[in-house]
C-alpha positions in Angstrom: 0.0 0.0 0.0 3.0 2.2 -0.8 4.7 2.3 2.2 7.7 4.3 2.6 10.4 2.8 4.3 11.1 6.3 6.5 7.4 7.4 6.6 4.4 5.0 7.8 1.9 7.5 8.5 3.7 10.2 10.0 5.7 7.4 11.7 9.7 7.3 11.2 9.9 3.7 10.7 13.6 3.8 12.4 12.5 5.6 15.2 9.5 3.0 15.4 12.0 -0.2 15.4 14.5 1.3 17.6 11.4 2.1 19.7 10.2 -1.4 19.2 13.5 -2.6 20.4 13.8 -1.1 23.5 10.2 -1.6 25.0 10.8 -5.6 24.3 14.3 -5.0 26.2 12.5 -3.1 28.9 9.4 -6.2 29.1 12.0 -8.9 29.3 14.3 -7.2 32.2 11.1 -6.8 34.2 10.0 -10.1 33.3 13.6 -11.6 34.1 13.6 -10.5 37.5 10.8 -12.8 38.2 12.0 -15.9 36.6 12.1 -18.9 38.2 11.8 -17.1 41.8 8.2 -18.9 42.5 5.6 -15.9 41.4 2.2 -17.0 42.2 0.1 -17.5 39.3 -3.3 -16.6 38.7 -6.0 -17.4 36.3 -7.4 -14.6 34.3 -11.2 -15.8 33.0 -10.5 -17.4 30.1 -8.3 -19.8 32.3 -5.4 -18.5 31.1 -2.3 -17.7 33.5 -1.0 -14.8 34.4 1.8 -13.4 36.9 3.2 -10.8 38.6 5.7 -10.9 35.8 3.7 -10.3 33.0 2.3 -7.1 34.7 5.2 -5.9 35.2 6.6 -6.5 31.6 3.5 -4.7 30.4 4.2 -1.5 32.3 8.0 -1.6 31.1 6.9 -1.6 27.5 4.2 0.8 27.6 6.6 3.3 29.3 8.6 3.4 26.4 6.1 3.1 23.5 4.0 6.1 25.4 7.2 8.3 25.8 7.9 8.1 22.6 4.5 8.2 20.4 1.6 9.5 23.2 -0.8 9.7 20.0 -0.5 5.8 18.8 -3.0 3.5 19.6 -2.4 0.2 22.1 -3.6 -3.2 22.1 -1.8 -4.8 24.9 -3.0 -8.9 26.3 -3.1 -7.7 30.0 -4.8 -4.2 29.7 -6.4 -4.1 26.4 -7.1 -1.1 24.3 -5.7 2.2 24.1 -6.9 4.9 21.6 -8.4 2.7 19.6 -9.5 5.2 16.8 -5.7 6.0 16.1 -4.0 5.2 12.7 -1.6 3.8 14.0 -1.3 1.0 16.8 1.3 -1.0 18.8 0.3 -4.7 19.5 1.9 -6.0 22.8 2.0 -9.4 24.4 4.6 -8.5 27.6 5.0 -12.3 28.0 4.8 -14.6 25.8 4.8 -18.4 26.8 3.6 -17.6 30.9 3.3 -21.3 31.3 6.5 -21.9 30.3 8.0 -19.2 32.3 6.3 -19.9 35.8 8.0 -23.7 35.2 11.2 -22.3 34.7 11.5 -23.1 31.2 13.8 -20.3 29.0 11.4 -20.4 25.9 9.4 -17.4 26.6 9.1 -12.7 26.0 7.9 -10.0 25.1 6.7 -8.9 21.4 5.8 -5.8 20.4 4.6 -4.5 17.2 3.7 -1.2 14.9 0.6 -1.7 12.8 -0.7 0.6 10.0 -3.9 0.1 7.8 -2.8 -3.7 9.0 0.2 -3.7 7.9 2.9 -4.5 10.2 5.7 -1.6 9.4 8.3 -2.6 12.3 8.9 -4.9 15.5 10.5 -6.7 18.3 10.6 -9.7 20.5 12.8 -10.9 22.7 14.4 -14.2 24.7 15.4 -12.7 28.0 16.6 -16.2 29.2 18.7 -16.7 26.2 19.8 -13.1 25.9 18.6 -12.3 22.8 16.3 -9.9 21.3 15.5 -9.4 17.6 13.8 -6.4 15.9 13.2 -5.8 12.4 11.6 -2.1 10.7 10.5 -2.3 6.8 13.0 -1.8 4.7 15.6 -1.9 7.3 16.5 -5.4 8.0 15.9 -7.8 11.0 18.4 -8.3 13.7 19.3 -10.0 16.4 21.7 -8.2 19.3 23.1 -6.6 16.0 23.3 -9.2 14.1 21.6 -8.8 10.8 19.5 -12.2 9.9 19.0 -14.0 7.1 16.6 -17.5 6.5 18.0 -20.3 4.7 17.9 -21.3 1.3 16.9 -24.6 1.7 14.1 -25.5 -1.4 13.6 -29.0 -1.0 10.7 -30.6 1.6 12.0 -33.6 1.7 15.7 -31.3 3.5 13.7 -28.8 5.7 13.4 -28.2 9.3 10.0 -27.9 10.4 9.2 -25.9 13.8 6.1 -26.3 15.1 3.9 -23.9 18.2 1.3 -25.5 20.0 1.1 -28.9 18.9 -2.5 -29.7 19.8 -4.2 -26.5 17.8 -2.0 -27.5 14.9 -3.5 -30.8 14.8 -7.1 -30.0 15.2 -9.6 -29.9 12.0 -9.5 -28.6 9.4 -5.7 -27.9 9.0 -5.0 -30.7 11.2 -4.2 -33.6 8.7 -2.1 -31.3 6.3 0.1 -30.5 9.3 0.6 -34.1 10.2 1.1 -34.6 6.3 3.7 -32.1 6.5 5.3 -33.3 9.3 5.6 -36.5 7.2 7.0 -34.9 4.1 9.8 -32.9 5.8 13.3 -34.3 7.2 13.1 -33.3 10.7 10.6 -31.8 13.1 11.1 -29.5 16.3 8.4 -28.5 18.7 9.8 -25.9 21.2 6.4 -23.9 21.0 6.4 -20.2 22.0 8.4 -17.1 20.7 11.6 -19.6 20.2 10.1 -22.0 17.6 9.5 -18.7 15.3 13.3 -17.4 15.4 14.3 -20.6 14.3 13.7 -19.8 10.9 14.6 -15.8 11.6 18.3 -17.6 11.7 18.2 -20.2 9.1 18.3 -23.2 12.0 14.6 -24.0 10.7 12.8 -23.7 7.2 9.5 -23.5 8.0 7.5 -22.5 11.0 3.4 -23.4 11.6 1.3 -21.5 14.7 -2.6 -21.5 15.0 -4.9 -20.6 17.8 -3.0 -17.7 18.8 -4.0 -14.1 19.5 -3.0 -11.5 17.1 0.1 -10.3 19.9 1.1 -13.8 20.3 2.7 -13.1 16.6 2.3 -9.4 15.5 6.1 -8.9 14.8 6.6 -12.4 12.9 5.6 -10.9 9.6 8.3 -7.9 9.7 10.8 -9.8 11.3 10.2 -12.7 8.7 10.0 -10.6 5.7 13.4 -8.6 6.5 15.6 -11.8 7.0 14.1 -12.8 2.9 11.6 -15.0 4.4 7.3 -15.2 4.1 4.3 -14.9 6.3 1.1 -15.7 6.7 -1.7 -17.5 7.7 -3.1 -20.9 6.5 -5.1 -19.4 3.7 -2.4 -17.2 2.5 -3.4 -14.0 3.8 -0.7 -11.4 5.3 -2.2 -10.8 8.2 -1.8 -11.4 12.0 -5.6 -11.5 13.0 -6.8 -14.8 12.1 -4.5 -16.4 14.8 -2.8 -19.2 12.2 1.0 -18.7 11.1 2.9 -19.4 8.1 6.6 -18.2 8.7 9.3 -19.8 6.2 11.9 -19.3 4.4 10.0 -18.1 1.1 11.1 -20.7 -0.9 9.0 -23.2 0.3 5.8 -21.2 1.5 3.8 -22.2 -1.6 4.0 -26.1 -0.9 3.3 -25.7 2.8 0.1 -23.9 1.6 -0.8 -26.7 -0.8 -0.8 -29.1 2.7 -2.8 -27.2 4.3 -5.0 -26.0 2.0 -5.8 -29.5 0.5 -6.2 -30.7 4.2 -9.0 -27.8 4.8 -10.8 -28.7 1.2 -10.9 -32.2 1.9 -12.2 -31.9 5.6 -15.3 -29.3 4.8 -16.3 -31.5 2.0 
């Protein structure tokens, strides 16, 4: 939609990703604090859990995006909407993978992401446990702790690395049987879930990487960060967009095929 990659709406696009960058920094230090040092967790009413932790992320990153662009709107998981009439709007999960986290486990983070006329234009996440964050603006590259990334140019099915989110949505109808199809097709499968399976293909360790029954900041900075290492997103239809809560990250060179899986598996299950 003619983008520029300085201007998104009256939005410097390199002020947006360094912006980006830092309020995932700020989430995962507050976040990191908490980590495996026993924070009760609570159940929000959707049964979902939720911790002192994630709060606290939330803050951290709405600090900085607030400082910075007081006019933008907000959709954050733990506080919901901000502004909500504004052209422009920041999609923030604080913490990513809270089950994972309140066991200890390193897979989890924040994400954070600039939307325009639904059109992700720059964004972040980050690994606090692992010590990396990644951020990527349109026309400017992904990165990780300045590292510029690039996906792998593996073309073959029958060579790739599959990584996989949460294994029982992927499996359920109708795009169930072309993801176990899939998983049959490739060479090798790994199922770490959360933010960590995603990177996998940011730095060329996987090909292709499938998510579904997410919420739109569960993945909002996938498509940015995918696209600026060469790579493709979307969702199981082949749509470019983060709301339908279905992910299609790869390398590019094998997105069409994946498609074919899953959109065979969805034909043959409706009829």
């Amino acid at each position: 939609m003619g983008l520029d990659n300085a201007v998104a709406g009256g939005a410097d696009i390199e002020r947006a990703m360094a912006v980006a960058r830092e309020a995932a920094a700020a989430a995962g230090a507050a976040a990191l604090r908490h980590w495996r040092a026993g924070v009760r967790v609570e159940r929000k009413p959707d049964r979902t859990p939720v911790t002192v932790a994630d709060r606290e992320a939330e803050a951290a990153a709405l600090a900085v995006i607030e400082a910075a662009f007081p006019d933008h709107g907000i959709l954050s998981e733990e506080s919901g909407a901000r502004r909500p009439d504004a052209a422009l709007r920041w999609i923030v999960d604080p913490l990513d993978g809270t089950r994972g986290f309140t066991r200890g486990g390193p897979f989890w983070g924040p994400t954070v992401a600039l939307e325009r006329e639904g059109v992700i234009v720059a964004g972040a996440l980050a690994l606090p446990a692992l010590g990396e964050l990644y951020w990527a603006g349109r026309g400017l590259g992904c990165w990780r702790n300045g590292e510029r990334l690039a996906v792998s140019v593996v073309d073959d099915l029958a060579a790739a690395v599959l990584s996989l989110g949460e294994l029982p949505r992927l499996l359920e109808p109708p795009h169930g049987p072309g993801v176990w199809r899939l998983i049959q097709a490739v060479e090798t499968v790994r199922a770490h879930g959360d933010l960590y399976a995603a990177t996998l293909v940011l730095t060329g360790r996987a090909d292709l990487w499938l998510e579904a029954g997410v919420q739109v900041w569960d993945i909002a900075p996938l498509p940015v960060l995918l696209e600026e290492a060469g790579g493709r997103f979307t969702d199981f239809a082949g749509r470019p967009t983060v709301a339908s809560g279905q992910a299609v990250g790869s390398n590019g060179l094998l997105h069409d095929a994946v498609l074919e899986y899953l959109q065979a598996a969805t034909v043959a299950t409706e009829e």
